[in-house]
FINU-500865 format. One record per atom (N, C-alpha, C, O, CB): residue in three letters; x, y, z. Coordinates in steps of 0.02 Angstrom, whole numbers, plus 32768, in hexadecimal, padded with zeros to 4 digits. Glycine has a CB too. Example, Ala and Ser with C-alpha at 12.3 -4.5 7.8 and 13.67 -1.06 7.14 Angstrom:
<sites>
ala82947EE48186/ala82677F1F8186/ala82947F5B8186/ala82C87F5A81A7/ala82357F2081C4/ser82827F908162/ser82AC7FCB8165/ser82858002818A/ser829E80398192/ser82C07FE2811E/
</sites>
This chain:
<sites>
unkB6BBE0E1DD98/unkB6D2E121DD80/unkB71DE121DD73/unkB732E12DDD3A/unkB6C0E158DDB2/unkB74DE111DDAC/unkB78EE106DD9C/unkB7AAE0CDDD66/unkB7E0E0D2DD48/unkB7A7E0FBDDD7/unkB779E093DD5F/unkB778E06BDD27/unkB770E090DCDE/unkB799E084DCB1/unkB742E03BDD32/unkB751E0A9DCD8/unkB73DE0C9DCAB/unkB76EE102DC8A/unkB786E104DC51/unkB706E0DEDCC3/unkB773E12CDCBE/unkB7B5E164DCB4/unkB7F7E137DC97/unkB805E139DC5B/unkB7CFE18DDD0D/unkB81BE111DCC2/unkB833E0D4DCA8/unkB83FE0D8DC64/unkB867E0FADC43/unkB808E0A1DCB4/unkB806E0A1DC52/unkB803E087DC1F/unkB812E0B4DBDE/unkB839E0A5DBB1/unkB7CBE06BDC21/unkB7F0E0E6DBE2/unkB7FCE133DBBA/unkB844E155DBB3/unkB85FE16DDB81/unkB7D2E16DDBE4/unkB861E14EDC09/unkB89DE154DBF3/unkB8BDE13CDBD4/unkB8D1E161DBA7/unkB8B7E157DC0A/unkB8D7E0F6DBD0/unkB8F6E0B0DBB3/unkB8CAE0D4DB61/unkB8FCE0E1DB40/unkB8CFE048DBE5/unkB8A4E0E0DB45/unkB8A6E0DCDB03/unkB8B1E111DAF0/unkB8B1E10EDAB2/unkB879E0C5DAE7/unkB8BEE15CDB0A/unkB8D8E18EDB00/unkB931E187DAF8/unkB956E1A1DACE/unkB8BCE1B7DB34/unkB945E151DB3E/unkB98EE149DB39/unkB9A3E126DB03/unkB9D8E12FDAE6/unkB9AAE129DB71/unkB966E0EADAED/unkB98FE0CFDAAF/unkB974E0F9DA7F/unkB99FE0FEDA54/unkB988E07FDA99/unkB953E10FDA74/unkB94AE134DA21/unkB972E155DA1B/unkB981E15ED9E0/unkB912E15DDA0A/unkB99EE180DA54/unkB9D3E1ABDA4E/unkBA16E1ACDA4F/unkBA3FE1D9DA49/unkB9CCE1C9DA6A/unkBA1BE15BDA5D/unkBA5EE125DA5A/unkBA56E117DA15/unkBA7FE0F0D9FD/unkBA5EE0D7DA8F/unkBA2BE12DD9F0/unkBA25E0F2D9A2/unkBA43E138D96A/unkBA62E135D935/unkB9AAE0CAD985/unkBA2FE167D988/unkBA4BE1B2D957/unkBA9CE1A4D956/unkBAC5E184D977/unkBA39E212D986/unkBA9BE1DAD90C/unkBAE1E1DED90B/unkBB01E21DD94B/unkBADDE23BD973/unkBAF4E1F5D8B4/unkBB48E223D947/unkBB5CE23DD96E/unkBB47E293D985/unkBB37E2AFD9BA/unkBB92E22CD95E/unkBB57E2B1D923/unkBB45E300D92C/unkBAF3E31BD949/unkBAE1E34CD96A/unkBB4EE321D8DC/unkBAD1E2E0D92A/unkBA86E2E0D953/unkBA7DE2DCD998/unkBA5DE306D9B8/unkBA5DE2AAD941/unkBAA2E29AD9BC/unkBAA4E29BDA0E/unkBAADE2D9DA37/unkBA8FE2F1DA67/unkBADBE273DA24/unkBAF4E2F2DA07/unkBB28E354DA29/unkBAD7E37FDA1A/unkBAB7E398DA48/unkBB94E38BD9CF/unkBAC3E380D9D9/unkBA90E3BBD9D6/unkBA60E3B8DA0E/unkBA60E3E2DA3C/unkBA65E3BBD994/unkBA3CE38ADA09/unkB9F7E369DA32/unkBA01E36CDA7E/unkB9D5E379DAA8/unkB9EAE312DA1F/unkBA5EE359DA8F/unkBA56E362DADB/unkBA5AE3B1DAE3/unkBA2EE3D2DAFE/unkBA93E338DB0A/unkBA98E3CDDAC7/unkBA95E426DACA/unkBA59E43ADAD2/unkBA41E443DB0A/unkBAABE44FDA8B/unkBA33E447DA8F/unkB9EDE451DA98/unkB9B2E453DAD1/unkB97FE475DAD7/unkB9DFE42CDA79/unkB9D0E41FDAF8/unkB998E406DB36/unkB9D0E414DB6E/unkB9B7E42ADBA1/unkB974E3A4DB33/unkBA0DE40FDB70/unkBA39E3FFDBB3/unkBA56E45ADBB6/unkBA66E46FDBEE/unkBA8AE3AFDBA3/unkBA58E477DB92/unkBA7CE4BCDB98/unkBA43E4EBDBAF/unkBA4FE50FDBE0/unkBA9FE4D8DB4E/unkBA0FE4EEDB94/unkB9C7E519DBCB/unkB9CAE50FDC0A/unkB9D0E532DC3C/unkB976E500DBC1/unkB9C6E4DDDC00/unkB9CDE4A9DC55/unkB9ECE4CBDC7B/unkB9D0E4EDDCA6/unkB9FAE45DDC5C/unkBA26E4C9DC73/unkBA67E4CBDC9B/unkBA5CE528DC93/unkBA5EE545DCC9/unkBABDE49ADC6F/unkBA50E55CDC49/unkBA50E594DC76/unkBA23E5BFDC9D/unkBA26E5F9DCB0/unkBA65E5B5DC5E/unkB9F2E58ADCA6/unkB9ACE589DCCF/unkB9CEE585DD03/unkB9DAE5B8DD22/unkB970E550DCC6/unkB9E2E555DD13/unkBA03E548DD64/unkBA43E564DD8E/unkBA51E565DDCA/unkBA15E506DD65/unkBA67E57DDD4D/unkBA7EE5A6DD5D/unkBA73E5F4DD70/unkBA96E60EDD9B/unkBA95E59ADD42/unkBA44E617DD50/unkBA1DE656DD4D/unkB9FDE631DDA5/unkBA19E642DDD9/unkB9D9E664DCF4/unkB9DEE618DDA5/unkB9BBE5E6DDF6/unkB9DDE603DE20/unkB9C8E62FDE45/unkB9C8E58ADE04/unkBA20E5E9DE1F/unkBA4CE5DBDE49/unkBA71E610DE6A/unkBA85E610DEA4/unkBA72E5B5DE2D/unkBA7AE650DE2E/unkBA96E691DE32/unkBA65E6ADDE52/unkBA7EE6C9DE83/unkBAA8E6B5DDF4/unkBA1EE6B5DE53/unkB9F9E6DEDE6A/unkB9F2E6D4DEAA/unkB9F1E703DED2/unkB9C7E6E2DE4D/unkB9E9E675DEC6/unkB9E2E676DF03/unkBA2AE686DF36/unkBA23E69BDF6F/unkB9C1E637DF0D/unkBA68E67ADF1C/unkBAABE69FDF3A/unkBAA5E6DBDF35/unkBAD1E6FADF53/unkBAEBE692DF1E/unkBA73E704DF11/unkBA97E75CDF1B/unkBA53E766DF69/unkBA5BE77EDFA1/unkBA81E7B2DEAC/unkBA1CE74ADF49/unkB9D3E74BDF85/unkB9EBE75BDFBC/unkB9E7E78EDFDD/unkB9A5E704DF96/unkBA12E711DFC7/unkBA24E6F5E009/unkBA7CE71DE029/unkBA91E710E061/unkBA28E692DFF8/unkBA9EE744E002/unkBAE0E75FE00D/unkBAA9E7B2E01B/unkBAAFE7DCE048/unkBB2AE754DFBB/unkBA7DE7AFDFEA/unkBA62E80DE000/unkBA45E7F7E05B/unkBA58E811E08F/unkB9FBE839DFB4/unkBA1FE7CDE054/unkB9FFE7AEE0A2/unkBA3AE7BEE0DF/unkBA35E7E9E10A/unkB9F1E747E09E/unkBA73E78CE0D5/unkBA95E77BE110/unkBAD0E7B1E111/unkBAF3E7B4E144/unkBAADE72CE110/unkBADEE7DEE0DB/unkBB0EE81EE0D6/unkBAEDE856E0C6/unkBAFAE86DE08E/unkBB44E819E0A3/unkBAC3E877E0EA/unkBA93E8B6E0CD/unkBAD2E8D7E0A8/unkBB03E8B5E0B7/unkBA67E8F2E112/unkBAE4E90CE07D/unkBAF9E947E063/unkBABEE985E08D/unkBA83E997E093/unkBAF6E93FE004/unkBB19E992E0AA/unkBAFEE9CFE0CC/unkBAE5EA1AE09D/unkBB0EEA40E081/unkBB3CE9E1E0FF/unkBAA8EA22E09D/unkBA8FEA6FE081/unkBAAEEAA8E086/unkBA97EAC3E0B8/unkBA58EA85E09B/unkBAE6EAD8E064/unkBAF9EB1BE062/unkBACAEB2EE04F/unkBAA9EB06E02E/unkBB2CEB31E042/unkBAABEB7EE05B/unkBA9BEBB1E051/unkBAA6EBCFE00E/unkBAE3EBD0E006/unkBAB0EBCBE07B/unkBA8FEBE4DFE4/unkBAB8EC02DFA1/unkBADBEC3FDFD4/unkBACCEC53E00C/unkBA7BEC25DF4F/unkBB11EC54DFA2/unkBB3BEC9EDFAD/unkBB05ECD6DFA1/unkBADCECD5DF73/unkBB81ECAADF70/unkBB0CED08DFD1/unkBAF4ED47DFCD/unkBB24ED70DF92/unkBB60ED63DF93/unkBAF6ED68E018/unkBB07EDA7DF59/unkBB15EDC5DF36/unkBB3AEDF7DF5C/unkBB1DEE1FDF81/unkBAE7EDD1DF11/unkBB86EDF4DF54/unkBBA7EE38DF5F/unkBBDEEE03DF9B/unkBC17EE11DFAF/unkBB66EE8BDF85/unkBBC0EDD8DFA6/unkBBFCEDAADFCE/unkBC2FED89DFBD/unkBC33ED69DF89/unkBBE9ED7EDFE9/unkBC63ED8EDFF1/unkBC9BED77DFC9/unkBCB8ED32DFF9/unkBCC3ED31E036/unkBCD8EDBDDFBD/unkBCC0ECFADFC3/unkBCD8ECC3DFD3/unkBD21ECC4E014/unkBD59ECD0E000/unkBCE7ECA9DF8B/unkBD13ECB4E061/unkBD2BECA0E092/unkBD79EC8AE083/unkBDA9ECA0E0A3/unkBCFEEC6FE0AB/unkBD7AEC73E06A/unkBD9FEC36E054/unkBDDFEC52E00E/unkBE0DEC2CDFFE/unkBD5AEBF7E034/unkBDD7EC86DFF7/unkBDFBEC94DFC3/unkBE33ECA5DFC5/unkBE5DEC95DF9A/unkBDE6ECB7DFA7/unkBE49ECE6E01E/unkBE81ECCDE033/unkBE9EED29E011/unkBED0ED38E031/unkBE9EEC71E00C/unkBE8DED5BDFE5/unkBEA4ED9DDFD4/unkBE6CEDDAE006/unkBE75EE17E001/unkBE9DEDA3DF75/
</sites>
């Protein structure tokens, strides 16, 4: 199986060593930029998961109608 994968690779790497240059930039973009904002989108979701987990945000109450903000100081 790993022979095999291998071997597949090696003729993917050279067929894509044999292109010209603007083809190599398109072909890797194409395949390497999803990638990367796949894993990135990944990566963000499991840091906010794991920051909501280990830092709850504490729940306020909404304001009652006719109340006046504590804090305003007149």
């Amino acid at each position: 199986m790993v022979d095999a994968f291998q071997q597949w690779w090696d003729g993917v790497e050279l067929w894509m060593a044999q292109l010209a240059f603007p083809f190599q930039f398109a072909l890797l973009m194409g395949v390497l930029l999803p990638l990367c904002l796949g894993a990135a989108r990944l990566i963000d979701r499991v840091v906010d998961n794991a920051s909501t987990r280990f830092n709850p945000v504490p729940k306020v109450p909404p304001a009652q109608p006719g109340e006046t903000d504590a804090g305003s100081g007149s």
